[in-house]
C-alpha positions in Angstrom: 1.8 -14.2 11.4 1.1 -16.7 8.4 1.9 -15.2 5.3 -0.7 -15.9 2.5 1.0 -17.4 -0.7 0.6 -15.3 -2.6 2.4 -12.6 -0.8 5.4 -13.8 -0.3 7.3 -12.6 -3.1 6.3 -9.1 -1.8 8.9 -6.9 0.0 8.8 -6.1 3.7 7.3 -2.5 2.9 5.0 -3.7 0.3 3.6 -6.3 3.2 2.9 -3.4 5.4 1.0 -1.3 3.2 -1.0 -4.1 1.9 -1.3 -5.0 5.9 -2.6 -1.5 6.4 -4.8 -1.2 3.0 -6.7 -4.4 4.4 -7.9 -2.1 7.7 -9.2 0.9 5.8 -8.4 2.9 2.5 -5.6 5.6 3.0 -3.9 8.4 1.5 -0.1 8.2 0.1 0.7 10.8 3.1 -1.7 8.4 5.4 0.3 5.2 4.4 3.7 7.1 4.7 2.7 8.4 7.9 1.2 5.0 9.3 4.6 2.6 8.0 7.5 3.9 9.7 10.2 1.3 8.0 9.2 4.5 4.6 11.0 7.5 5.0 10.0 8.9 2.0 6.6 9.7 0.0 8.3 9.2 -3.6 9.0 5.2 -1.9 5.6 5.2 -1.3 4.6 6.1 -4.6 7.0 3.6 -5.7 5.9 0.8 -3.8 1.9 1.7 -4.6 3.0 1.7 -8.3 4.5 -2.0 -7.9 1.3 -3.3 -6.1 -0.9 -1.8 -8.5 1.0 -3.1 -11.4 0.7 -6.7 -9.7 -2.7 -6.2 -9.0 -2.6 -6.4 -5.3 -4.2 -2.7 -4.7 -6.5 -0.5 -6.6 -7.0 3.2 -6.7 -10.1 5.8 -6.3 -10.5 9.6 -6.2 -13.1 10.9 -3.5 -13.4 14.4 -3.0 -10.0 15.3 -5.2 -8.2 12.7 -3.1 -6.8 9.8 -3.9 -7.5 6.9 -2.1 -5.8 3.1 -2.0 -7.2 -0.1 -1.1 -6.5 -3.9 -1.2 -8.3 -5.8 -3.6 
């Protein structure tokens, strides 16, 4: 798999939930669930704040649940 540029300076588990945010928007639980290398949902809060911070992945609430996506 080619890597975009820009990614590369991502981490293994920050690859894979962008990877997965580019298929469909998901829940924390959903991304924890769907990346087994995360063990637990506080790295996956973690890992979403680092993306969003970098401006890789954006945030919405649908229902009173929060949903991720790529951007």
């Amino acid at each position: 798999m080619i890597i975009p540029m820009r990614h590369q300076k991502l981490s293994l588990n920050e690859k894979n939930i962008l990877d997965a945010l580019n298929k469909e928007h998901l829940t924390s639980v959903q991304i924890l669930n769907r990346i087994e290398s995360i063990s637990l949902i506080l790295q996956v809060y973690s890992l979403l704040d680092g993306l969003s911070s970098k401006g890789y992945i954006t945030s919405y609430v649908k229902k009173d649940v929060k949903y991720h996506c790529a951007s």
